[in-house]
C-alpha positions as CSV (number, residue, x, y, z in Angstrom):
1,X,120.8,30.6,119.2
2,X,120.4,33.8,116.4
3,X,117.7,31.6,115.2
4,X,116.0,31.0,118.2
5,X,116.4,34.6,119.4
6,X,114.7,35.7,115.7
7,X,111.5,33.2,116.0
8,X,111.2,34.8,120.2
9,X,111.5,38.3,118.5
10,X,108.9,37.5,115.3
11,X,106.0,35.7,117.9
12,X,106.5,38.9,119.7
13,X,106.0,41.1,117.0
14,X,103.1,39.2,115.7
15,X,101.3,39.7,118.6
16,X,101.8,43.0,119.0
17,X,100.4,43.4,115.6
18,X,97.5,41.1,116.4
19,X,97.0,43.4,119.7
20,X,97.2,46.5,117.4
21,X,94.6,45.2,114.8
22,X,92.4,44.5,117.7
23,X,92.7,48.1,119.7
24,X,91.9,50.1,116.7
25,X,89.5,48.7,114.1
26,X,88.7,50.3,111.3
27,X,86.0,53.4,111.7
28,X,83.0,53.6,110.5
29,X,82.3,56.9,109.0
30,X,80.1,59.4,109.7
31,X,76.5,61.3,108.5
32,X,76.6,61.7,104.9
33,X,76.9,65.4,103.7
34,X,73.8,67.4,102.8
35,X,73.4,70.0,100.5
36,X,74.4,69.6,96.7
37,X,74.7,73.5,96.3
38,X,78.2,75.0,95.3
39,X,79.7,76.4,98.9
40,X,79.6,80.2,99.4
41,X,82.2,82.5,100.5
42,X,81.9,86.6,101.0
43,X,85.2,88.4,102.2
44,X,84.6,91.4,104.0
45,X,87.2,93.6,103.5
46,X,88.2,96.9,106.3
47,X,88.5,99.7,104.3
48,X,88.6,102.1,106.6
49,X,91.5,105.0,106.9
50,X,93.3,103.2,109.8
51,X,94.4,100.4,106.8
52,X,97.0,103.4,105.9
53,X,99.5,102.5,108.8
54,X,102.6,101.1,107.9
55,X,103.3,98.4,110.2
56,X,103.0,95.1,108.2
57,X,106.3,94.0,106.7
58,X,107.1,97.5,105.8
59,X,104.2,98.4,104.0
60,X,100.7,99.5,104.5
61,X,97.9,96.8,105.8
62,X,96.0,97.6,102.7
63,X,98.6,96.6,100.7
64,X,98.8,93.4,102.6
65,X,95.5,93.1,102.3
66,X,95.5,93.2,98.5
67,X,98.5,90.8,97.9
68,X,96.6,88.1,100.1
69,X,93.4,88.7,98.1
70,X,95.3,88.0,94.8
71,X,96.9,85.2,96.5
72,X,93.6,83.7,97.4
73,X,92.1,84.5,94.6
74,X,94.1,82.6,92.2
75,X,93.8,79.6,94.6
76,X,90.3,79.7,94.9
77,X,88.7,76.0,94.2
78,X,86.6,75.9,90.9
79,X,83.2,74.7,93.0
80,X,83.8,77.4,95.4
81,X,81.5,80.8,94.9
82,X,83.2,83.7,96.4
83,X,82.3,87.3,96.9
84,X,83.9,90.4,97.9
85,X,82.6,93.2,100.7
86,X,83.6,96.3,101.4
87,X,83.0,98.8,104.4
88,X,84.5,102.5,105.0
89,X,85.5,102.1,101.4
90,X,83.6,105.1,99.6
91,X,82.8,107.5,102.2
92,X,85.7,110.0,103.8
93,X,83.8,112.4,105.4
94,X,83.0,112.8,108.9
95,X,79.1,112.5,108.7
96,X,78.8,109.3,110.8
97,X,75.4,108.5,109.9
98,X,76.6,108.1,106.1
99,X,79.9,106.7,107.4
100,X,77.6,104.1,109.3
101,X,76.0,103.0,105.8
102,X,79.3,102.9,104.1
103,X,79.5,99.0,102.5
104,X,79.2,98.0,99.0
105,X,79.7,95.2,97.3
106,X,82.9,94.8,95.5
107,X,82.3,91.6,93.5
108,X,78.9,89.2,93.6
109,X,79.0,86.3,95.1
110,X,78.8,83.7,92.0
111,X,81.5,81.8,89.7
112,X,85.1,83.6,90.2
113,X,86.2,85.6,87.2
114,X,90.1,85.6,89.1
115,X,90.8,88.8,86.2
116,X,88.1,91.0,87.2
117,X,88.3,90.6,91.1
118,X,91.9,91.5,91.2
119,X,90.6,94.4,88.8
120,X,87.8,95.7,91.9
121,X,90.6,94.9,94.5
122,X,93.0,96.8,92.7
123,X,91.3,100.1,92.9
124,X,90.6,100.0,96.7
125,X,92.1,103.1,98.5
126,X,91.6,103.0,102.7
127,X,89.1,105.9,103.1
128,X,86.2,106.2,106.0
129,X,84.8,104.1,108.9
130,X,84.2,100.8,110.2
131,X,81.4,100.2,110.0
132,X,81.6,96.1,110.8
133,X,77.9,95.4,112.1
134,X,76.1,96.7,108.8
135,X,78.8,94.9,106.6
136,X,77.7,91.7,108.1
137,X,74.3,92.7,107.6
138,X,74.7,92.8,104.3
139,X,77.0,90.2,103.9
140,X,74.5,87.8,105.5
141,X,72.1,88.9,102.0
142,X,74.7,88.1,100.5
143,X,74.7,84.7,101.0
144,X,71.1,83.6,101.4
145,X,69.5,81.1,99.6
146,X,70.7,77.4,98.8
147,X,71.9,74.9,101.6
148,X,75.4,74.7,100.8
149,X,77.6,75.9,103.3
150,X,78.1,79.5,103.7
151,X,81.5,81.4,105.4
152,X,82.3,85.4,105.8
153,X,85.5,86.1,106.0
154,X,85.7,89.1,108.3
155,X,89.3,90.9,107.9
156,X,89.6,94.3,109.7
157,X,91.9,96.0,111.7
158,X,89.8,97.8,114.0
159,X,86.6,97.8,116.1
160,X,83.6,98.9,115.4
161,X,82.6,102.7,115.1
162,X,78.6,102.5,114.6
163,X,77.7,101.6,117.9
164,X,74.8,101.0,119.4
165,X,74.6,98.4,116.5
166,X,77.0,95.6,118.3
167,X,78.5,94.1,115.8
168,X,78.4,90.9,118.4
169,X,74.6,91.2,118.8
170,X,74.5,91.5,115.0
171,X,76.4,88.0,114.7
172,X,74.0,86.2,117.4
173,X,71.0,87.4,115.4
174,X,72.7,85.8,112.1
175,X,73.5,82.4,114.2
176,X,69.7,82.3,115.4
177,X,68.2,82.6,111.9
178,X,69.5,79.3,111.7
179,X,70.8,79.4,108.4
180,X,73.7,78.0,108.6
181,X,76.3,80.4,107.8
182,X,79.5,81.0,109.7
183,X,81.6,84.1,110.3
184,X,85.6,83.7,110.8
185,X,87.5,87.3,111.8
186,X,91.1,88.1,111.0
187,X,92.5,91.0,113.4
188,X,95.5,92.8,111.3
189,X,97.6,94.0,114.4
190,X,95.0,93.5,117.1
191,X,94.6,95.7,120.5
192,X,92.6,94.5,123.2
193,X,89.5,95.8,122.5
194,X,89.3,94.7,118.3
195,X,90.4,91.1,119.8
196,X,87.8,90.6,121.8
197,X,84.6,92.3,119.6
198,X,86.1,89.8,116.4
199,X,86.7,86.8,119.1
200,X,82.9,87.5,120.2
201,X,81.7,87.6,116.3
202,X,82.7,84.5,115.5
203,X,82.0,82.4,119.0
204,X,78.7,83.6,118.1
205,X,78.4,81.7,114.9
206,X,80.9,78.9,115.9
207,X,83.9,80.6,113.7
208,X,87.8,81.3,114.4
209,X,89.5,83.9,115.4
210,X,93.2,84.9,114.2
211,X,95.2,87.5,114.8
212,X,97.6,88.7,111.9
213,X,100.8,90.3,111.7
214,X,102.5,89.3,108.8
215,X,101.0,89.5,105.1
216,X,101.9,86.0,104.5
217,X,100.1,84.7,107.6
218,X,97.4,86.6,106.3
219,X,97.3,84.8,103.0
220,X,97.7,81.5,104.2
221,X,94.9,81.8,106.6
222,X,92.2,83.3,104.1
223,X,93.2,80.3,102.1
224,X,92.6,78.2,104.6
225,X,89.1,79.1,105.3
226,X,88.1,79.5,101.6
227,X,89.4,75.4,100.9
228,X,87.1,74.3,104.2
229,X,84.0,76.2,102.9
230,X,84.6,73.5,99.8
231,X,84.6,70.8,102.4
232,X,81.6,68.6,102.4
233,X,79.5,69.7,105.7
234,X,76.5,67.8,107.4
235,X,74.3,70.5,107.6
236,X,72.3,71.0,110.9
237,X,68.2,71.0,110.4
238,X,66.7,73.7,112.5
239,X,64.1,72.4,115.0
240,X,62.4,74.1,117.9
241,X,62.9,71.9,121.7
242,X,59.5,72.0,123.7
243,X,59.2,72.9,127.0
244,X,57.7,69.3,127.8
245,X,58.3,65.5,126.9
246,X,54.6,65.5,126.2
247,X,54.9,68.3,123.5
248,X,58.3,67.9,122.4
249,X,58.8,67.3,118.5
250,X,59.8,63.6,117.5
251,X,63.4,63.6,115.4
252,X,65.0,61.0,113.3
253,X,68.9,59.9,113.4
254,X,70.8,63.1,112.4
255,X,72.1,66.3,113.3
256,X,70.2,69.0,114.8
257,X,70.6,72.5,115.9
258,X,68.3,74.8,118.3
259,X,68.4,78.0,120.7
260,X,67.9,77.5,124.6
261,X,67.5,80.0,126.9
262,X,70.0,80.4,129.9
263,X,68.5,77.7,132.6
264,X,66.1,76.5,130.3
265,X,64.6,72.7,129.5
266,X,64.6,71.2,126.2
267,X,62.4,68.0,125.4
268,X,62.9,66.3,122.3
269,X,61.8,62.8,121.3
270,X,63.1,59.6,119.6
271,X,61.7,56.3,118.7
272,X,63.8,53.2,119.6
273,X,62.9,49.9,118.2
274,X,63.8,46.9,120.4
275,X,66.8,45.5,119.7
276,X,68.2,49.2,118.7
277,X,70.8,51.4,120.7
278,X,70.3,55.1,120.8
279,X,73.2,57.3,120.6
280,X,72.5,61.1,121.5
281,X,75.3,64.1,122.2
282,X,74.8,67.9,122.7
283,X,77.0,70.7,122.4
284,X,76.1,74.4,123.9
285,X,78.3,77.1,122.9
286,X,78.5,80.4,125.3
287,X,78.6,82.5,122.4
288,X,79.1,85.9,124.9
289,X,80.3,86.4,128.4
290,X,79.1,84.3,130.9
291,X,79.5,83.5,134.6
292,X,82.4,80.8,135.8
293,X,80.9,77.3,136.8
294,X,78.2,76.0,134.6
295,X,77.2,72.9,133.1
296,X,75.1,70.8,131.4
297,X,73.4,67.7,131.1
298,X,71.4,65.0,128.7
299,X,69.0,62.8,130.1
300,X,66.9,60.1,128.5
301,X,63.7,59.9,130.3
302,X,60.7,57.4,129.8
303,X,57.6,59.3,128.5
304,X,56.0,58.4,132.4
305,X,59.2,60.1,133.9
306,X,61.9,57.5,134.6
307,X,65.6,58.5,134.1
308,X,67.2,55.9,131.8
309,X,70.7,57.3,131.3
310,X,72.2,60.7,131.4
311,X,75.1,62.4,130.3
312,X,76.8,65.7,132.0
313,X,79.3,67.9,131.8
314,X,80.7,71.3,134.0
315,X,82.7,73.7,132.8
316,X,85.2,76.8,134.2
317,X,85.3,79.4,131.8
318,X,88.3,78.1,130.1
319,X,85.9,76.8,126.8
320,X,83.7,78.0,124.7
321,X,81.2,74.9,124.6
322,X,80.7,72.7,126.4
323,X,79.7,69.1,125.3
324,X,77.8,65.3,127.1
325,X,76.2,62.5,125.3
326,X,74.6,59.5,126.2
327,X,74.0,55.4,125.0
328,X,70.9,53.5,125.8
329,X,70.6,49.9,123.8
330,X,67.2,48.4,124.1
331,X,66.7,44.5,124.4
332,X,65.4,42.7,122.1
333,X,61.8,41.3,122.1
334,X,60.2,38.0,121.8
335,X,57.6,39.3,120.2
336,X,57.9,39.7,116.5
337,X,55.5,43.0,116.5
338,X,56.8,44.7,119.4
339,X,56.2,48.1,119.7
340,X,59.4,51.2,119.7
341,X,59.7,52.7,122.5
342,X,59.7,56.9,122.5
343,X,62.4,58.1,124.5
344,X,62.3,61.6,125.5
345,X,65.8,63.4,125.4
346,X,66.2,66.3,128.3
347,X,68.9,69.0,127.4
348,X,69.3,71.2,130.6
349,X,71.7,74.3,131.5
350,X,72.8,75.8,134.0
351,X,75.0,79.0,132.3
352,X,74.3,82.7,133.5
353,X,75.1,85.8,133.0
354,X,75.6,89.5,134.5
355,X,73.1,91.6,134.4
356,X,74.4,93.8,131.3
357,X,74.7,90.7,128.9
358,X,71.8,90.3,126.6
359,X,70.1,87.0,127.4
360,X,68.3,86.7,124.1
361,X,68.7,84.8,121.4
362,X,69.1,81.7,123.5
363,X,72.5,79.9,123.4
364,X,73.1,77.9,120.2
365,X,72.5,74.0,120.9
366,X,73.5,71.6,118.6
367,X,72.1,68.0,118.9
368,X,73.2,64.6,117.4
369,X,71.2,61.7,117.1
370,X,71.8,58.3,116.0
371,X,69.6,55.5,116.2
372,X,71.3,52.3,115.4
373,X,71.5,48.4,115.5
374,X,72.4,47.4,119.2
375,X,75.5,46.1,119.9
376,X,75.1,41.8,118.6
377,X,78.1,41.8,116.8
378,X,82.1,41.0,118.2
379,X,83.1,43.7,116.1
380,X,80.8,46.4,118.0
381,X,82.5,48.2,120.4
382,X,79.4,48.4,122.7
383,X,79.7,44.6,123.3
384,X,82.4,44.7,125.0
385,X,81.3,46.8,127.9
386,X,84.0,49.1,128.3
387,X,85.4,48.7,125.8
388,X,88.7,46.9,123.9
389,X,90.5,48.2,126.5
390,X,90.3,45.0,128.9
391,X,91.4,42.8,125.7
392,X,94.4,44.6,124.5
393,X,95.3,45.0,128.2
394,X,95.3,41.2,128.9
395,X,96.8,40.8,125.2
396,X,99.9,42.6,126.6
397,X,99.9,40.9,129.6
398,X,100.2,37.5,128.1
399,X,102.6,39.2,126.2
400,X,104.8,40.4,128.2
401,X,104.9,37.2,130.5
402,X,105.7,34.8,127.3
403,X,108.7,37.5,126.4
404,X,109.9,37.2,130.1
405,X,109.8,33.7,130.3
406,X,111.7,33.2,127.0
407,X,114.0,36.2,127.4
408,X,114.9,34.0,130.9
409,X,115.3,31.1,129.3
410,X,117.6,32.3,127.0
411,X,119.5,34.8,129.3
412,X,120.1,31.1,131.4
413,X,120.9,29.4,128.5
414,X,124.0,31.8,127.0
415,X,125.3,31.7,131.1
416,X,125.4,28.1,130.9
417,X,127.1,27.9,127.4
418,X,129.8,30.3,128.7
419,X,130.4,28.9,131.5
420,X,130.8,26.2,129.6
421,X,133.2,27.7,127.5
């Protein structure tokens, strides 16, 4: 019977694993990265007088800020180029035109000598203003050039005091250079106000936001972001969305990145060969405040005006983007030369805003297309319809009814033998 029970247990068992192997094949990965240049990092250090408050494990924040920095510095990734910024670092006066202009910077972005950037750190003394949208300013100089990924590391523990010059408005004009670069803010003991100016920084530029307390939360965060600059990143090509299939530019399988204005059209183009699926998402980010109930939506149109597919999505005000795609496989031909077919790809939106949000630069759009072989294979997904779904279902189902049906048997089996007994 212990034998029979074990060979009921092991079929079991192997069909589970056969169902398993079947539900989750192996991926296939993704775009190759682009850009052989070494990653860039500037930290933009606050400097200002406020970083004298003792309120961070029983020291000041500028002390916290320089243990972290030595922290990270000495585990800074060899491929990784890093730089140091100051602001309100130099100036203690109360002119606040000079304070306005107060950033330097502390150490080049380029190879890391670890001695000599503890050496600049160590000699920093919290002194003037904070002036945040000028630092990134500068900060953005710092980093042009080369089309390896590019990070500021925004650490302050105040808002801005240089206004008009919106720090926020400064970060959306960064983004819309379309360079690439990305801006993450640490707030040391946020209020209100601070958390919501650094949250809007780096929405702007698709960034993170984290509020700090504790110096080692601090260091472990700043680390963090320095080891993903050195990840390898699939860097978005910059193109420009007509206003019409007819004019719109024709792109090639990769990854994409634009502006649109709020209710705007974009028309882009892609050339499917029969026999070939296209695969197309889009992601718009509200990078600034903007009004509950939007959405948006992908369509891929004929060049005469026929809706093949499309792909939407509505959102609350709960995210910060908001994301569709679509799938269109075209049959195969009969006829050896057949011509591709150009698909025009609609990206819509319907996001506004109040009347005292700037509407321009556009919102960032980022675009993914993949042009691919259609779906001939059993080990395509796309040939199954909906998906694997169905076939592990009914997998379990047969399953289940073979484990009944022996578990009965053998529940009836042990009755008889005892009553036997």
């Amino acid at each position: 019977m212990i034998t029979r029970t074990r060979l009921a247990a092991g079929a079991c068992a192997l069909l589970a694993a056969l169902a398993a192997g079947m539900a989750f094949p192996v991926g296939a990965s993704a775009g190759e990265p682009t850009g052989e240049d070494a990653p860039k990092v500037d930290l933009v250090l606050d400097v200002s007088g406020s970083m004298r408050t003792r309120d961070i494990d029983g020291g000041t924040r500028m002390a916290a800020a320089k243990q972290a920095f030595n922290e990270v510095l000495d585990a800074t990734p060899e491929e990784v180029q890093l730089g140091i910024r100051t602001l309100g670092a130099d100036y203690p006066g109360d002119d606040r035109k000079t304070g306005c202009k107060d950033t330097a910077q502390l150490y080049p972005v380029g190879p890391l000598d670890r001695t000599e950037a503890k050496t600049a750190v160590a000699t920093l003394a919290p002194t003037g203003w904070t002036p945040i949208g000028p630092a990134l300013l500068k900060a953005a100089d710092d980093l042009d050039g080369g089309a390896g990924s590019k990070r500021i590391v925004l650490i302050s523990d105040g808002e801005d005091t240089c206004a008009p010059l919106d720090p926020c408005e400064v970060a959306r004009e960064i983004a819309a250079k379309g360079i690439g670069l990305t801006i993450d803010t640490l707030g040391l003991v946020p209020n209100t106000k601070m958390r919501q100016q650094l949250s809007c920084i780096a929405e702007a530029t698709g960034g993170t936001y984290t509020s700090v307390e504790h110096t080692d939360e601090l260091t472990d965060k700043v680390n963090q972001l320095v080891d993903r600059a050195a990840d390898p990143v699939v860097t978005p090509v910059a193109t420009e969305g007509a206003d019409a299939c007819a004019k719109a530019p024709t792109l090639k399988s990769g990854l994409y990145t634009d502006r649109e204005e709020f209710g705007q059209q974009r028309w882009y183009r892609v050339d499917v060969e029969p026999g070939q699926e296209l695969r197309a998402s889009v992601s718009v980010g509200a990078d600034r405040a903007v009004n509950p109930s939007y959405g948006v939506l992908l369509r891929a149109v004929t060049v005469h005006g026929r809706e093949i597919v499309r792909g939407e999505a509505a959102g609350n005000g709960r995210t910060d983007v908001l994301s569709t795609g679509l799938r269109y496989p075209k049959a195969e031909s009969d006829e050896d030369d057949a011509a591709a077919e150009a698909v025009c790809l609609q990206v819509t939106n319907s996001f506004s805003v109040a009347s005292s949000v700037k509407t321009t630069p556009g919102l960032p759009l980022e675009l993914t297309v993949d042009v691919v072989d259609g779906p001939g294979d059993s080990d395509d997904v796309a040939a199954f319809g909906l998906g694997r779904g169905w076939w592990l279902l009914g997998l379990l189902v047969l399953v289940g009814f073979v484990a009944g049906l022996l578990w009965g048997w053998l529940s009836r089996w042990r009755f008889a033998i005892w009553r036997t007994n």
